[in-house]
PDB file of N, H, CA, C and O in Angstrom:
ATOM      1  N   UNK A   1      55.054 116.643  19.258  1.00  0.00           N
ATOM      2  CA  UNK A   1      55.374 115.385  19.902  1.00  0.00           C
ATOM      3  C   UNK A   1      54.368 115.138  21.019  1.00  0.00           C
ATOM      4  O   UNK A   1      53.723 116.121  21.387  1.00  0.00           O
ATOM      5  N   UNK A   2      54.174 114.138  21.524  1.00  0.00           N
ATOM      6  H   UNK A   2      54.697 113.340  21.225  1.00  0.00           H
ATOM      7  CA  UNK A   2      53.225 113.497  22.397  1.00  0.00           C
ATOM      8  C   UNK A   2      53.967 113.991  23.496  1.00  0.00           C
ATOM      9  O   UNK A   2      55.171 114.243  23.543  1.00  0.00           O
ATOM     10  N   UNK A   3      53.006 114.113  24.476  1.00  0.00           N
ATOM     11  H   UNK A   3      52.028 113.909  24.438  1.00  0.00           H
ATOM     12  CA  UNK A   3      53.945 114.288  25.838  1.00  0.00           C
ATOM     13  C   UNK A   3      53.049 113.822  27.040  1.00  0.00           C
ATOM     14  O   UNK A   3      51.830 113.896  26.886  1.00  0.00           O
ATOM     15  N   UNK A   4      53.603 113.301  28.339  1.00  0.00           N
ATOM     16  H   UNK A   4      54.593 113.241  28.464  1.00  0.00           H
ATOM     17  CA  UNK A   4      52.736 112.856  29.471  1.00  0.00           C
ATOM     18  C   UNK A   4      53.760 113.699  30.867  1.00  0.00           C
ATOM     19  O   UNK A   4      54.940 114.046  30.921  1.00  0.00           O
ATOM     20  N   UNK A   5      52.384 113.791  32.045  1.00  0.00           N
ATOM     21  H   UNK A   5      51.426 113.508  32.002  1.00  0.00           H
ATOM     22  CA  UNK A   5      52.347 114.261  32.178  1.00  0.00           C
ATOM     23  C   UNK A   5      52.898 113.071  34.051  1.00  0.00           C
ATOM     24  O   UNK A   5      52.375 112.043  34.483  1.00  0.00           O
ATOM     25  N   UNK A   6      53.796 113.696  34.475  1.00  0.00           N
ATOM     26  H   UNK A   6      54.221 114.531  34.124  1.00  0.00           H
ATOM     27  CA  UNK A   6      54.412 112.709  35.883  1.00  0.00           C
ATOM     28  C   UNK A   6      54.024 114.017  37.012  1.00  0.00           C
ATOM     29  O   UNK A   6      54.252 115.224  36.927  1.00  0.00           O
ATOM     30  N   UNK A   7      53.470 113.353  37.883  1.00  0.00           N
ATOM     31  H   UNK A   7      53.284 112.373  37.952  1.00  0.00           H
ATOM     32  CA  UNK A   7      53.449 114.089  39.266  1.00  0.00           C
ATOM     33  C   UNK A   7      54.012 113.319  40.393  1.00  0.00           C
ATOM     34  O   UNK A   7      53.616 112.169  40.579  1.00  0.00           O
ATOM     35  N   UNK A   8      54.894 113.847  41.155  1.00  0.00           N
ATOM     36  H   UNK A   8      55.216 114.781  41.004  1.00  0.00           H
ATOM     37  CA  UNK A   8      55.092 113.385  42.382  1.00  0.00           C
ATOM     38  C   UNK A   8      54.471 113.840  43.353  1.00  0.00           C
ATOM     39  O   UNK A   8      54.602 115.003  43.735  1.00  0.00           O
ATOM     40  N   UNK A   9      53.609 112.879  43.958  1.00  0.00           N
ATOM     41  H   UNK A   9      53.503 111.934  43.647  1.00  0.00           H
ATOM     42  CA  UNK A   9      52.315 112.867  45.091  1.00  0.00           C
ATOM     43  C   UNK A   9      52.808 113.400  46.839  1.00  0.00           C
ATOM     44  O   UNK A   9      52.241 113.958  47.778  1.00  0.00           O
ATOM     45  N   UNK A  10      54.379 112.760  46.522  1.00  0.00           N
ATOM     46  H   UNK A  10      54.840 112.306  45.759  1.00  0.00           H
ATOM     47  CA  UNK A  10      54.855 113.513  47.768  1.00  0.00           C
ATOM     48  C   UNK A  10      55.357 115.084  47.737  1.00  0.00           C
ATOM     49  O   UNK A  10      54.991 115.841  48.635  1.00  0.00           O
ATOM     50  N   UNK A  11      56.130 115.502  46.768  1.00  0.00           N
ATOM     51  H   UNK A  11      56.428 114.887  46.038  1.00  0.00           H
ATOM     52  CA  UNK A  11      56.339 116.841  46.617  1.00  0.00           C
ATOM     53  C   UNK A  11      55.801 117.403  45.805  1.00  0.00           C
ATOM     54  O   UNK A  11      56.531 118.257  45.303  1.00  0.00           O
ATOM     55  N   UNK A  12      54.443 117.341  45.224  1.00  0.00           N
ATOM     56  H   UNK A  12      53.850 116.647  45.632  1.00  0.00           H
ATOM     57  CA  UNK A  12      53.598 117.812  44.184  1.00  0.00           C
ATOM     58  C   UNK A  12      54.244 118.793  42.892  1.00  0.00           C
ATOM     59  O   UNK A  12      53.988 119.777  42.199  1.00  0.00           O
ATOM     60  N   UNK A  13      54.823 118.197  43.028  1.00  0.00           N
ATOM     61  H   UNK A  13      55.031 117.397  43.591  1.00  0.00           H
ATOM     62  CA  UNK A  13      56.089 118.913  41.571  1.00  0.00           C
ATOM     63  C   UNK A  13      55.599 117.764  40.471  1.00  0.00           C
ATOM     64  O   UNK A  13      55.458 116.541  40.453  1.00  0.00           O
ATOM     65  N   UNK A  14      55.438 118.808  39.628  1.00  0.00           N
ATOM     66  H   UNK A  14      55.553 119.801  39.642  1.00  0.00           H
ATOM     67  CA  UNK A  14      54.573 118.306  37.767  1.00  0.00           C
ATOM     68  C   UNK A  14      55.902 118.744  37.335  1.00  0.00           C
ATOM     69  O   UNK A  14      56.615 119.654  37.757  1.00  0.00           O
ATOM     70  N   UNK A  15      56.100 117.756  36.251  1.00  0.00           N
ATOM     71  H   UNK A  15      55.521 117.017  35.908  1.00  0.00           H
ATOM     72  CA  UNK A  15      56.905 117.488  34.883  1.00  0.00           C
ATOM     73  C   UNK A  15      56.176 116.856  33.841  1.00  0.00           C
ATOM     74  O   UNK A  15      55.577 115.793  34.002  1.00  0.00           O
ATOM     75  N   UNK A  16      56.219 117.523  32.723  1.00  0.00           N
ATOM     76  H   UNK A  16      56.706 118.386  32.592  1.00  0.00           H
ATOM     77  CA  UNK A  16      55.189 117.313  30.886  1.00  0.00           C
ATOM     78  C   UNK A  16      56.974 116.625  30.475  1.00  0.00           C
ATOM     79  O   UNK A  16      58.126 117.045  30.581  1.00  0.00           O
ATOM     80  N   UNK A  17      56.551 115.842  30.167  1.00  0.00           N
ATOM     81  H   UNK A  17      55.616 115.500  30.081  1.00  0.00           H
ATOM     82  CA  UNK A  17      58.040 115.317  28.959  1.00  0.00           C
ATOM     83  C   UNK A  17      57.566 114.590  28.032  1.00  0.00           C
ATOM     84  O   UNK A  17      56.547 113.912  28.167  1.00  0.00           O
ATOM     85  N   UNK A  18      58.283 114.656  26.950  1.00  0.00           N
ATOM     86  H   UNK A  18      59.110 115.207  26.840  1.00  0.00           H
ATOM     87  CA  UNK A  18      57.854 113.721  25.704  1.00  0.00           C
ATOM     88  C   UNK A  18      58.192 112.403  25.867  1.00  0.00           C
ATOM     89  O   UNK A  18      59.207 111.953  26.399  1.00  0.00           O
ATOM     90  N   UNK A  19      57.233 111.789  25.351  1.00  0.00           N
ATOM     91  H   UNK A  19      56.408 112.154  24.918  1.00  0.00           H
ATOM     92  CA  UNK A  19      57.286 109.783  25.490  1.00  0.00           C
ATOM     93  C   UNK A  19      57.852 109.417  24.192  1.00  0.00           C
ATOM     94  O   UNK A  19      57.708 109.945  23.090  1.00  0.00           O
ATOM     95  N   UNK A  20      58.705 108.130  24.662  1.00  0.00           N
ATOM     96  H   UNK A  20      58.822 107.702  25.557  1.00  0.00           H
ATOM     97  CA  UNK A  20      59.343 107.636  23.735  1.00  0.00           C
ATOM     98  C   UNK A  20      58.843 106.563  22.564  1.00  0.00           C
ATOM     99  O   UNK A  20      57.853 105.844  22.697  1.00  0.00           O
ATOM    100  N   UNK A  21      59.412 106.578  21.795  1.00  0.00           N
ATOM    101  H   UNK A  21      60.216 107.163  21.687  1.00  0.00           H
ATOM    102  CA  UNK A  21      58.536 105.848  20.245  1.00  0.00           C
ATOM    103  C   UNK A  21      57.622 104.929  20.924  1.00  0.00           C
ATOM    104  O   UNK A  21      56.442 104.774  20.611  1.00  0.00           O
ATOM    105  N   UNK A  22      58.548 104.024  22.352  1.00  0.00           N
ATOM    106  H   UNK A  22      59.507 104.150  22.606  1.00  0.00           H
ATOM    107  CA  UNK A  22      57.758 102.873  22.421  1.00  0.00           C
ATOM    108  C   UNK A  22      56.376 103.481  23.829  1.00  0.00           C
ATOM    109  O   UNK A  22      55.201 103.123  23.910  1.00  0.00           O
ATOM    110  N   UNK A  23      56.637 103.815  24.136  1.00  0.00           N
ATOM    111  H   UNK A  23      57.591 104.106  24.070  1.00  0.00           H
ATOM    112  CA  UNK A  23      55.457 104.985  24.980  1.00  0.00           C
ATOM    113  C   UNK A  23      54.006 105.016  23.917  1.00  0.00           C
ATOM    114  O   UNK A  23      52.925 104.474  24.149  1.00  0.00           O
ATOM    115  N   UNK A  24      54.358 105.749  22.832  1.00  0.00           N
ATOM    116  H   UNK A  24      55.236 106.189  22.644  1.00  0.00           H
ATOM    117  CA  UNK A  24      53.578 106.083  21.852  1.00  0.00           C
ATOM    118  C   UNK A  24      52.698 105.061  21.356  1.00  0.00           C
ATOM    119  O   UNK A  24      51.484 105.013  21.550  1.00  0.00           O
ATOM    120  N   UNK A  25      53.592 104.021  20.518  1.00  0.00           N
ATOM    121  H   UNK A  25      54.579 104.060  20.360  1.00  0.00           H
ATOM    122  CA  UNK A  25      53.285 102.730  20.147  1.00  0.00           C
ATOM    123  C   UNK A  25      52.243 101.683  21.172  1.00  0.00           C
ATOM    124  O   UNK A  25      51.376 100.840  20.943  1.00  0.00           O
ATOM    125  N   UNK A  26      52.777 102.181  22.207  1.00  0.00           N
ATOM    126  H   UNK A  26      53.481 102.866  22.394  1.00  0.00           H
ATOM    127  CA  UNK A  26      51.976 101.064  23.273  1.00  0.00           C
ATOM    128  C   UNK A  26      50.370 101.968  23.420  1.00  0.00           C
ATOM    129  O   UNK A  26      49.328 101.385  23.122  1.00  0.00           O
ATOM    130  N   UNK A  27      50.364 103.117  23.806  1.00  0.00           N
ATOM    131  H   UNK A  27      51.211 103.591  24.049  1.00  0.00           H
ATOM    132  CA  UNK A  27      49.710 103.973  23.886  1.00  0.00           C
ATOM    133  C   UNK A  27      48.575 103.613  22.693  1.00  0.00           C
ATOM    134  O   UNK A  27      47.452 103.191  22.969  1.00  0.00           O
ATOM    135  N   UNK A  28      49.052 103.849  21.326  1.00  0.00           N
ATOM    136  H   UNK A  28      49.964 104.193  21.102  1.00  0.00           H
ATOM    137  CA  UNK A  28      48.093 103.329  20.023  1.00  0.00           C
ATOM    138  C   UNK A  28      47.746 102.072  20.100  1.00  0.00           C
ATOM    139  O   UNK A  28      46.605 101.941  19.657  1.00  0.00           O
ATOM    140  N   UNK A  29      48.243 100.995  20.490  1.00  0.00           N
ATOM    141  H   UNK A  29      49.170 101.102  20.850  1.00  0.00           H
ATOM    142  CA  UNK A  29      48.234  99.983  20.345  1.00  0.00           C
ATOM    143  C   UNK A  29      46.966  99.805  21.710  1.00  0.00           C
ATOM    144  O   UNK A  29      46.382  98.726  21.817  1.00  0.00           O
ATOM    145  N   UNK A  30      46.731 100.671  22.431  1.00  0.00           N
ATOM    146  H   UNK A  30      47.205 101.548  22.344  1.00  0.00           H
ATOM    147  CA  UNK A  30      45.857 100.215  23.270  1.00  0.00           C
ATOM    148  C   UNK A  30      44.700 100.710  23.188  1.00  0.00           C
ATOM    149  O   UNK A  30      43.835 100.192  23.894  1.00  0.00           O
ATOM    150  N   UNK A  31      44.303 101.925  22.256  1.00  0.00           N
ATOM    151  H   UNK A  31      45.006 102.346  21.683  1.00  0.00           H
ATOM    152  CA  UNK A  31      43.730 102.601  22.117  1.00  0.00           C
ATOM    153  C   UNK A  31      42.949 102.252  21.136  1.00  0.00           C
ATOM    154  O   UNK A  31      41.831 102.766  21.110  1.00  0.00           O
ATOM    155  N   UNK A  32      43.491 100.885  19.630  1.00  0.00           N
ATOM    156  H   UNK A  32      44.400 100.467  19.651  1.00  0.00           H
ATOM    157  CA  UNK A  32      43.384 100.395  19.212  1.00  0.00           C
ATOM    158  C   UNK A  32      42.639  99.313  19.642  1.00  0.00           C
ATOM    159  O   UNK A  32      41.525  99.445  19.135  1.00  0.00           O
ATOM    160  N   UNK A  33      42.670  98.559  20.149  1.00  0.00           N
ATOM    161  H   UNK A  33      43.575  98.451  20.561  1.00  0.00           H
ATOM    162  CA  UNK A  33      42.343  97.027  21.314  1.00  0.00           C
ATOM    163  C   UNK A  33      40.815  97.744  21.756  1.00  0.00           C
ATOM    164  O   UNK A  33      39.711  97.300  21.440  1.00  0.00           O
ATOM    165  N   UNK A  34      41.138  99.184  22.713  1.00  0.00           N
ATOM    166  H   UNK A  34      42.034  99.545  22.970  1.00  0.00           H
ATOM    167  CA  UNK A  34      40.108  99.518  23.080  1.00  0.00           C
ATOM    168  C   UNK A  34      38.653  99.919  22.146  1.00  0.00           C
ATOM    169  O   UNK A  34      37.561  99.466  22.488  1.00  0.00           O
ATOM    170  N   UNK A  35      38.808 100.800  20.968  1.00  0.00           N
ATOM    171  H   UNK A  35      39.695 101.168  20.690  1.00  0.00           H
ATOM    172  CA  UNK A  35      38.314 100.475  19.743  1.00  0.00           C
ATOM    173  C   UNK A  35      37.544  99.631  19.246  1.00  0.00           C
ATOM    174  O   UNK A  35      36.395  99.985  18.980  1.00  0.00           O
ATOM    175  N   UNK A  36      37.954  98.335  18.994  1.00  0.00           N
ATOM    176  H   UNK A  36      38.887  98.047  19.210  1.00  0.00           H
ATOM    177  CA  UNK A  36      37.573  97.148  18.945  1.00  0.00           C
ATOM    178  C   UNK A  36      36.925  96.458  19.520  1.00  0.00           C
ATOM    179  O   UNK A  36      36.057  95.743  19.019  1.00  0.00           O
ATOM    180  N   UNK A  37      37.308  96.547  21.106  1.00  0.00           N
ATOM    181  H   UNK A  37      38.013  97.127  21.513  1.00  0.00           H
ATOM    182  CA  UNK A  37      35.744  96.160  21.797  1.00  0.00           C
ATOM    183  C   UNK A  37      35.102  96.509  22.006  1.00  0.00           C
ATOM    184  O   UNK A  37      34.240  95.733  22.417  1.00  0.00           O
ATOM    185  N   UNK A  38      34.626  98.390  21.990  1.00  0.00           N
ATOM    186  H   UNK A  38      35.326  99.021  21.656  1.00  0.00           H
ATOM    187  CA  UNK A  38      33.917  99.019  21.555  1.00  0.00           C
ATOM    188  C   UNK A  38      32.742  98.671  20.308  1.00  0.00           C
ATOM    189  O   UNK A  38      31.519  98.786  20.396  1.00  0.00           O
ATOM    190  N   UNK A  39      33.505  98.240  19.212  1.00  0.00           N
ATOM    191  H   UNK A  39      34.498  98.147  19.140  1.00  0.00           H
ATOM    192  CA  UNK A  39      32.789  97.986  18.228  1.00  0.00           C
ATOM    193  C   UNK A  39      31.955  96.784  18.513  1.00  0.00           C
ATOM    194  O   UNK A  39      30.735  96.718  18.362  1.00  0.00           O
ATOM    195  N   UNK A  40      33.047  95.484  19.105  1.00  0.00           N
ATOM    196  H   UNK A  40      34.038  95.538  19.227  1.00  0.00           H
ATOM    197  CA  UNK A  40      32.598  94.060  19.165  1.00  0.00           C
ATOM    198  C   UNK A  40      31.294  94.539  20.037  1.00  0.00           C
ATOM    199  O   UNK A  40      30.192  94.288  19.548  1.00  0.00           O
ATOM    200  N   UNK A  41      31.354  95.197  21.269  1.00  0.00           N
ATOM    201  H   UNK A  41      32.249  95.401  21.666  1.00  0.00           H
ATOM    202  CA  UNK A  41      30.296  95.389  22.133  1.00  0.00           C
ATOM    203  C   UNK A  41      29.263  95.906  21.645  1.00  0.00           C
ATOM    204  O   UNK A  41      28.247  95.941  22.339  1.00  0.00           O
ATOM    205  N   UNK A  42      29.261  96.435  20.336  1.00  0.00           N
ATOM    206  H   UNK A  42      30.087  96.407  19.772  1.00  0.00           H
ATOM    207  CA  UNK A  42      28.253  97.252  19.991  1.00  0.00           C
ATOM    208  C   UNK A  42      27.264  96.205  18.350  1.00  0.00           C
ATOM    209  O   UNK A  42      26.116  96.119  17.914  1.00  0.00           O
ATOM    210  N   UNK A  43      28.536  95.689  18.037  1.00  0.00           N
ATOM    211  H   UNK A  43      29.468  95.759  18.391  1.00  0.00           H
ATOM    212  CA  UNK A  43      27.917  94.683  17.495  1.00  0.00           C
ATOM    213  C   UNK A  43      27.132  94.035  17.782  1.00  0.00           C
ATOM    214  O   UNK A  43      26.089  93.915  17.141  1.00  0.00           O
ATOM    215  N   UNK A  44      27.534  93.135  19.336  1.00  0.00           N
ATOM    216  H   UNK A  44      28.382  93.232  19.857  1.00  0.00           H
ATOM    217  CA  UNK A  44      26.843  92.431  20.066  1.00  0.00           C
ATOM    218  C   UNK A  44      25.300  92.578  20.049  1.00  0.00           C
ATOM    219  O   UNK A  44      24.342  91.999  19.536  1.00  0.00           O
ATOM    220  N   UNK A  45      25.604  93.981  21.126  1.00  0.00           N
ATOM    221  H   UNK A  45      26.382  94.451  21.543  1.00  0.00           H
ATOM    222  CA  UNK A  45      24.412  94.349  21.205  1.00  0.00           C
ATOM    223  C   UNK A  45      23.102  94.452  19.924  1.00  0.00           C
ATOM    224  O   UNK A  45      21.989  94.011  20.212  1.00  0.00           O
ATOM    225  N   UNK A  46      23.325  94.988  18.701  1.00  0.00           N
ATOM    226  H   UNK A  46      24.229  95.346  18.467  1.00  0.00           H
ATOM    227  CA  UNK A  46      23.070  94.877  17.403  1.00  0.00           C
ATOM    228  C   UNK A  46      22.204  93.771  17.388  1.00  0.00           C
ATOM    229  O   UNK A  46      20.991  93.596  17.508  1.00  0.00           O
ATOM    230  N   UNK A  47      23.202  93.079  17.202  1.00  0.00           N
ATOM    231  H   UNK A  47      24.187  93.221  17.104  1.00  0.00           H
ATOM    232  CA  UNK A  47      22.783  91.419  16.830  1.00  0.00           C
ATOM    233  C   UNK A  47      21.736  90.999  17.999  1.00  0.00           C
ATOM    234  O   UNK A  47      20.801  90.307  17.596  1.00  0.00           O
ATOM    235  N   UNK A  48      21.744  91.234  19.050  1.00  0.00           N
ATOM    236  H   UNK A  48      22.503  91.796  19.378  1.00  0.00           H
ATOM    237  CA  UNK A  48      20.787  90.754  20.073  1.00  0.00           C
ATOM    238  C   UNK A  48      19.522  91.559  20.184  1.00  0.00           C
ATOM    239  O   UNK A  48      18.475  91.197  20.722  1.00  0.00           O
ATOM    240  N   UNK A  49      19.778  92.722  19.585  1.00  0.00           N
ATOM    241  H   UNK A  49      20.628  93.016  19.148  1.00  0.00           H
ATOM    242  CA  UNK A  49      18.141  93.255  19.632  1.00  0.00           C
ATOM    243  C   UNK A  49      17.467  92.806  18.093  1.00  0.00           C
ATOM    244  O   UNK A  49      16.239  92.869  18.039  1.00  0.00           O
ATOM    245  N   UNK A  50      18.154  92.383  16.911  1.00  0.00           N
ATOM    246  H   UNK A  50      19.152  92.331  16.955  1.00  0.00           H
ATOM    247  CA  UNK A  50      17.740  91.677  15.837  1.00  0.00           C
ATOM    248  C   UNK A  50      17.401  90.457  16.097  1.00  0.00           C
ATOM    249  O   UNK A  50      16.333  89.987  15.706  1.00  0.00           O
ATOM    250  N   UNK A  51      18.292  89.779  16.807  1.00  0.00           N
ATOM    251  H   UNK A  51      19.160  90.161  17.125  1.00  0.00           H
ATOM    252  CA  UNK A  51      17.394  88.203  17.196  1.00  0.00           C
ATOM    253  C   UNK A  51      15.939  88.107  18.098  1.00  0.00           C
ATOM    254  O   UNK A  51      15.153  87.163  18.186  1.00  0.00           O
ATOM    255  N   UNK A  52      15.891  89.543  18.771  1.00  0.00           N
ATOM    256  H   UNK A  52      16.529  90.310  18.700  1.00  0.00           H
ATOM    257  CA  UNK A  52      15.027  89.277  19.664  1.00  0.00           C
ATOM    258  C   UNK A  52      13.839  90.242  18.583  1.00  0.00           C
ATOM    259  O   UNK A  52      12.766  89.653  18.450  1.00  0.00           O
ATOM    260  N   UNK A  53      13.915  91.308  18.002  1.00  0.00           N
ATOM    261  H   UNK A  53      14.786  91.787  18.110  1.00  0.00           H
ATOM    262  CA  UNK A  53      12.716  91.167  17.141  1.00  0.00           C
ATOM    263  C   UNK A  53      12.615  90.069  16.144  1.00  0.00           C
ATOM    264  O   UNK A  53      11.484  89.706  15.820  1.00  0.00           O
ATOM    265  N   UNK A  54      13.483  89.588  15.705  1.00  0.00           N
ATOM    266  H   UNK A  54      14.402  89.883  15.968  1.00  0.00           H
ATOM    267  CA  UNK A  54      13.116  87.948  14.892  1.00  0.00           C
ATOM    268  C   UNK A  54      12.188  86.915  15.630  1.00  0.00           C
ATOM    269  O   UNK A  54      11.183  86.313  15.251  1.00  0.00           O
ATOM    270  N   UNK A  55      12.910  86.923  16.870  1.00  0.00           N
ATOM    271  H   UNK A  55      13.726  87.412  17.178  1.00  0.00           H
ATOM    272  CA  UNK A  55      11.877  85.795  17.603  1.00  0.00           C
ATOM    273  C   UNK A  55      10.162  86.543  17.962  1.00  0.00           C
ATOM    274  O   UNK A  55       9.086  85.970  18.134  1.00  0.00           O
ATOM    275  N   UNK A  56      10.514  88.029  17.971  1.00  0.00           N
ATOM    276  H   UNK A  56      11.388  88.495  17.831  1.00  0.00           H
ATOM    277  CA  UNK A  56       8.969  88.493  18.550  1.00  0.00           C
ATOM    278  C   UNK A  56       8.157  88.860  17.103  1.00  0.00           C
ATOM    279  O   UNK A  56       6.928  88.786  17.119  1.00  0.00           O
ATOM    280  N   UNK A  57       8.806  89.231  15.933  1.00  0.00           N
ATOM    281  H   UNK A  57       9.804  89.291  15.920  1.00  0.00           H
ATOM    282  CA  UNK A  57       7.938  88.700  14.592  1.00  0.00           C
ATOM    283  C   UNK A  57       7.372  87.442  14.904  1.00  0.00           C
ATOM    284  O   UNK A  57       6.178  87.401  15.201  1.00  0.00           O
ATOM    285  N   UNK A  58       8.285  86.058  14.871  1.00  0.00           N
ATOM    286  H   UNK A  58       9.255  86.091  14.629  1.00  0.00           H
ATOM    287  CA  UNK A  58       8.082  85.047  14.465  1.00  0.00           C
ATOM    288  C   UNK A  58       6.440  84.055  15.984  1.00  0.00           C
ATOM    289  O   UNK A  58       5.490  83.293  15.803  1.00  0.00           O
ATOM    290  N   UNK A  59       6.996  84.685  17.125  1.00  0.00           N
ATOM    291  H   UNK A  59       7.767  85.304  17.273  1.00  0.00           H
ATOM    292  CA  UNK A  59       5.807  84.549  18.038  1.00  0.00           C
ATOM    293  C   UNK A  59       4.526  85.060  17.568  1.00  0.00           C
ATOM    294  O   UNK A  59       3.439  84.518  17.764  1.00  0.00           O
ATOM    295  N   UNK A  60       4.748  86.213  16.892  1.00  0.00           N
ATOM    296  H   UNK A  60       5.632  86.654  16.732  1.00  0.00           H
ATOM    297  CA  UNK A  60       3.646  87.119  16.404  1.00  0.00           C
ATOM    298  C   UNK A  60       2.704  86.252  15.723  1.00  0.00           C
ATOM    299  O   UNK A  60       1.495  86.238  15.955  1.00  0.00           O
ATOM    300  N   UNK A  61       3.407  85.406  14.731  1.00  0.00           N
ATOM    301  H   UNK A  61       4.389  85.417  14.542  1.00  0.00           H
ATOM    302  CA  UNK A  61       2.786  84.962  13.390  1.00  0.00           C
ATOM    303  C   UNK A  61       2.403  83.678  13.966  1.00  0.00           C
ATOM    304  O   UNK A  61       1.562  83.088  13.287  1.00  0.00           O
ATOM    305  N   UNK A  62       2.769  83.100  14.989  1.00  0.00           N
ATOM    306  H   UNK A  62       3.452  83.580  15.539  1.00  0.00           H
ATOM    307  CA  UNK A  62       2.091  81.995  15.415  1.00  0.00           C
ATOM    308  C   UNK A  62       0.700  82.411  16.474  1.00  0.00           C
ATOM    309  O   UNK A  62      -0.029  81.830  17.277  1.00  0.00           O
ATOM    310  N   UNK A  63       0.900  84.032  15.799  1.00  0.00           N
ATOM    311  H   UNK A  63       1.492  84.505  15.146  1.00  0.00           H
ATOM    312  CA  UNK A  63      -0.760  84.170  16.614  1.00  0.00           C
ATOM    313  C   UNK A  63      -0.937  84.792  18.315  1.00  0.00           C
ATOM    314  O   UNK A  63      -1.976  85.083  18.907  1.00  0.00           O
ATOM    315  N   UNK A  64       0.406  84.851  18.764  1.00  0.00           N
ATOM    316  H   UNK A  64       1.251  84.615  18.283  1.00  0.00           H
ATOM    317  CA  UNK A  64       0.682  85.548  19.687  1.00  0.00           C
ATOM    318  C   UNK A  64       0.047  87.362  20.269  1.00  0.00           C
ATOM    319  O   UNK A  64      -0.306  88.263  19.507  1.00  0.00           O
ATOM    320  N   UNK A  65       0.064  87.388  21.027  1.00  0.00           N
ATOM    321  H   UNK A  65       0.350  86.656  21.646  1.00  0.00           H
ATOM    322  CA  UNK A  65      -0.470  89.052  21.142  1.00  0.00           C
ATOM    323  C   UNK A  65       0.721  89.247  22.166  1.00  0.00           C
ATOM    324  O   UNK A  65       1.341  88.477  22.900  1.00  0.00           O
ATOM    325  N   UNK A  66       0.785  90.797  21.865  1.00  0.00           N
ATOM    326  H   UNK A  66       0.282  91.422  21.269  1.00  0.00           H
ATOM    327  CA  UNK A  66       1.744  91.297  22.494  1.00  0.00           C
ATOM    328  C   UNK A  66       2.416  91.450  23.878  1.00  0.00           C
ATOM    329  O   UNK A  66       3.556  91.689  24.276  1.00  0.00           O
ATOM    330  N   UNK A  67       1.291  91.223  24.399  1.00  0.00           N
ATOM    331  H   UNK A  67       0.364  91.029  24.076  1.00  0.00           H
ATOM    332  CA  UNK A  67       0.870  91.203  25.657  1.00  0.00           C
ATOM    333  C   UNK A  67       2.015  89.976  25.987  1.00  0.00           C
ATOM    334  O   UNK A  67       3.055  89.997  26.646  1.00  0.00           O
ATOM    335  N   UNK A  68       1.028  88.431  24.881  1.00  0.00           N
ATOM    336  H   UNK A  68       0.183  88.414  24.346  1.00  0.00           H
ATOM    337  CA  UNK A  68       1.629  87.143  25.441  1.00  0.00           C
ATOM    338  C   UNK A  68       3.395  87.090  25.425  1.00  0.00           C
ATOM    339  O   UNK A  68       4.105  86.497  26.237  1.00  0.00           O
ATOM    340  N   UNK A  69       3.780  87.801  24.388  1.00  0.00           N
ATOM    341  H   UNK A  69       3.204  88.283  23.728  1.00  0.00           H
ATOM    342  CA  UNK A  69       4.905  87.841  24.368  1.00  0.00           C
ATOM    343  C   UNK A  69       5.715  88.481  25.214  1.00  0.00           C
ATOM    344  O   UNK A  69       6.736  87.906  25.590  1.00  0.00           O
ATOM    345  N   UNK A  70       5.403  89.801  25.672  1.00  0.00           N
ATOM    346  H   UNK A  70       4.573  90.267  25.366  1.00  0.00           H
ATOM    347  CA  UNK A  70       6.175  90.156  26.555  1.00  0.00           C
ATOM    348  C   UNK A  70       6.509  89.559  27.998  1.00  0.00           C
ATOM    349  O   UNK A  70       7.289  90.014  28.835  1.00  0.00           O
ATOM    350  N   UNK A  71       5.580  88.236  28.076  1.00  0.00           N
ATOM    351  H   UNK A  71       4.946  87.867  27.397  1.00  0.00           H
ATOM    352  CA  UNK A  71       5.235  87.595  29.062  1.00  0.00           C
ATOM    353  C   UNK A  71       6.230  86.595  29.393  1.00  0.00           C
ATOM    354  O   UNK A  71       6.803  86.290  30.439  1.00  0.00           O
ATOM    355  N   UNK A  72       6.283  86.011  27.745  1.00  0.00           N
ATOM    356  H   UNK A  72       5.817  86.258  26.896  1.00  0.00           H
ATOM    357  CA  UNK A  72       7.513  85.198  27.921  1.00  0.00           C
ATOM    358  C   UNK A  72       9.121  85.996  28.053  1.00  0.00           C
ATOM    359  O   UNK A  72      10.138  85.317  28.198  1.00  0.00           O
TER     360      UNK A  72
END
């Protein structure tokens, strides 16, 4: 079973107890969410270093030097 972990900050006394279905559920469910924008963020990123060698091919072929491009 899953279990978390409670401290009281004033009398530093620890208790481990098991969390309840909906503990759990929320727990996945966020872990899930988190996941996902993980991915979306990584997608992102993906996609933005492909557009930006697309545009620095496509400068290229209009004769550009590397130089000029990094300029812009």
């Amino acid at each position: 079973m899953t279990t978390k972990t409670i401290v009281d900050c004033a009398t530093g006394e620890v208790n481990v107890v098991d969390m309840t279905q909906e503990e759990i559920a929320q727990m996945e469910a966020a872990q899930a969410t988190w996941t996902a924008e993980q991915e979306a963020q990584k997608a992102a990123k993906i996609a933005k270093a492909e557009a930006r060698a697309s545009a620095e091919a496509k400068l290229a072929a209009l004769g550009l030097t590397p130089e000029e491009i990094a300029e812009l």
